[in-house]
Steps between C-alpha positions, in 0.01 A plus 500: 500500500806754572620454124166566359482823738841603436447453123152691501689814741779558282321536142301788664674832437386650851634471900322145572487279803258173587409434879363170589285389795720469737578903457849423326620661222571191247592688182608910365640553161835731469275813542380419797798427669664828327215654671430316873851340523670163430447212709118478500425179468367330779451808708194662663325751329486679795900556537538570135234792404429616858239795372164441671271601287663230225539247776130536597394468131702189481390360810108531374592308105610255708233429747224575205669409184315849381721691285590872632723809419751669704796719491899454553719786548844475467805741471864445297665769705406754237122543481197320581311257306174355563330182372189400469487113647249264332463171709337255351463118614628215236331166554655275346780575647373581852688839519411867498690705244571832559568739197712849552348779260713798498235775497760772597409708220138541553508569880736778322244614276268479809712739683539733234111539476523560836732774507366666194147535641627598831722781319249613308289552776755718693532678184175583479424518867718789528309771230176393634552580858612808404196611268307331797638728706474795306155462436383487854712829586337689185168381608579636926752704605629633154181547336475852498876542526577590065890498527498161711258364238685593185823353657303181594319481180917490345592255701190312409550500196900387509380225677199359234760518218759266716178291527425514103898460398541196699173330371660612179793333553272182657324478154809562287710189733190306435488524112886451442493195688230389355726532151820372644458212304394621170807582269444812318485518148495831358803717366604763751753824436638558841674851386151595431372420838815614719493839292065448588592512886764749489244714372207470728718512800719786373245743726551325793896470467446884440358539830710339718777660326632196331701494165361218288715322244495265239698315353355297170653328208490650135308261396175311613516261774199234454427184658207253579277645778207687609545852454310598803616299759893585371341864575367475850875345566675790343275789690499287840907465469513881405252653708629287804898643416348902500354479813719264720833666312397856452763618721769309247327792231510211215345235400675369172223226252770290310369242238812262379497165268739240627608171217469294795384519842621226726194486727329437190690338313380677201517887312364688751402894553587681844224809582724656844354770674773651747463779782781686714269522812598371845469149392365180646640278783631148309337325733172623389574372135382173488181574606385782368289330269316334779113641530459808718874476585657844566830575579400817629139475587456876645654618213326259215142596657574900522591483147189288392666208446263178573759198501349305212761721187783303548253168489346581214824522333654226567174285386474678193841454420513128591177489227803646231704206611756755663684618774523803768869583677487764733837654607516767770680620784462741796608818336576403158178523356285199354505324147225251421547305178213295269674218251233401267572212222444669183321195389311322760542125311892529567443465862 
């Protein structure tokens, strides 16, 4: 009977081990021992897994023979992974089999839910006690009071547009991952769009006293992409550099085709957008990206920032089949780069 076990354990591709009646463990293919140890045969249960809630589950398939779900955590050192534990009785071979599902990645995805909705609701906590608050003082003490009201009415009104840019932002996060997956297929001429956004935002560099610069090619850049979405990068990148790096007083656009890019791995075009402002803290870099992260949160709100640019980027350009690098360092200023592929079936 151990042969046929043994032989059934290790052509599953899974953490497997059998427990007879007598509470032993009998059999565990090489991923279960890489997972719970060596040496299991013909040891409790009990001494081996020693997390109650699987131990109880265990304890009931055996006494019932009723099949039930539970969950294994373990832990390399690094980071924690969780499995979900399906323990199911064999009879033929009088043994319950228990089957080690690594469901890491969705209790991840779980999490991240979590977080999002959570964030969003400070987000949007924050404006709405304030107009709450507002309101009540315009309708009491301040009601006849025309100077406090016009102030209030101004902040009021700061406050609903925060509201309406981040459920901007919310809908725009929302559509490009919904087209993460689908390749775009139309012709795109990226001088055209980076000369597009130097335009629009040439007011605002204006008043923040910022020089803006470009720097385009002679010639046409195109590539495979959606026009619009390559835009929203651009202006985010842009906008972002004049207000965090106004102090620098530039903010130089730079569009560049490369033969070969090695992240890619194919001819490539870099769109950089640099700033001489104070600069970000490196070890802020890696997760800028991150929804409603902020280096400087103060800062990012006062300026009307709602945490969701950088995040929109970087799904947008993963749709392109590209990359973002972000250099920066306290001081120096800040230089984030987009590679794009210039043909999306090279990469």
């Amino acid at each position: 009977m151990a042969e046929a076990i043994d032989e059934v354990l290790a052509a599953l591709p899974m953490p497997v081990l059998a427990i007879d009646g007598s509470e032993r463990i009998v059999a565990a293919n090489k991923e279960a021992t890489a997972l719970v140890g060596q040496g299991l045969a013909g040891r409790h249960y009990v001494t081996i897994l020693r997390q109650p809630q699987l131990i109880e589950t265990i304890a009931a398939v055996l006494q019932d023979s009723q099949p039930r779900v539970s969950q294994y955590l373990s832990n390399d050192g690094i980071e924690d992974t969780t499995y979900r534990v399906t323990a199911r009785v064999l009879p033929n071979l009088r043994v319950v089999v228990l089957a080690f599902q690594d469901v890491s990645h969705l209790e991840q995805a779980g999490q991240m839910r979590r977080d999002f909705v959570a964030n969003v609701s400070h987000e949007l906590r924050t404006p709405l006690t304030a107009l709450m608050g507002f309101i009540e003082t315009l309708r009491g003490p301040a009601r006849e009071d025309a100077a406090a009201r016009d102030r209030f009415l101004d902040i009021m009104q700061g406050e609903a547009g925060r509201m309406n840019r981040l459920v901007g932002d919310l809908l725009s996060l929302s559509r490009v991952e919904g087209d993460q997956r689908v390749r775009p297929r139309k012709s795109v001429n990226l001088s055209d769009v980076v000369s597009s956004v130097a335009r629009t935002l040439a007011p605002l560099a204006k008043d923040t006293s910022v020089v803006l610069d470009c720097d385009l090619p002679d010639h046409p850049v195109g590539l495979i992409g959606d026009a619009d979405q390559l835009m929203q990068v651009v202006t985010n990148l842009v906008e972002n550099a004049i207000k965090y790096g106004a102090s620098g007083g530039r903010v130089i656009i730079k569009l560049t085709e490369v033969a070969r890019d090695l992240s890619l791995r194919a001819p490539g075009v870099y769109i950089s957008v640099t700033d001489f402002g104070p600069g970000i803290d490196p070890v802020h870099l890696p997760r800028l990206t991150e929804r409603f992260y902020r280096a400087d949160s103060h800062r990012s709100r006062a300026l009307g920032g709602t945490g969701l640019g950088l995040a929109i980027v970087k799904h947008i350009i993963n749709r392109h089949r590209g990359r973002l690098r972000i250099e920066s360092e306290l001081g120096q200023g800040a230089t984030f780069t987009v590679v794009l592929p210039l043909d999306l079936n090279t990469v």
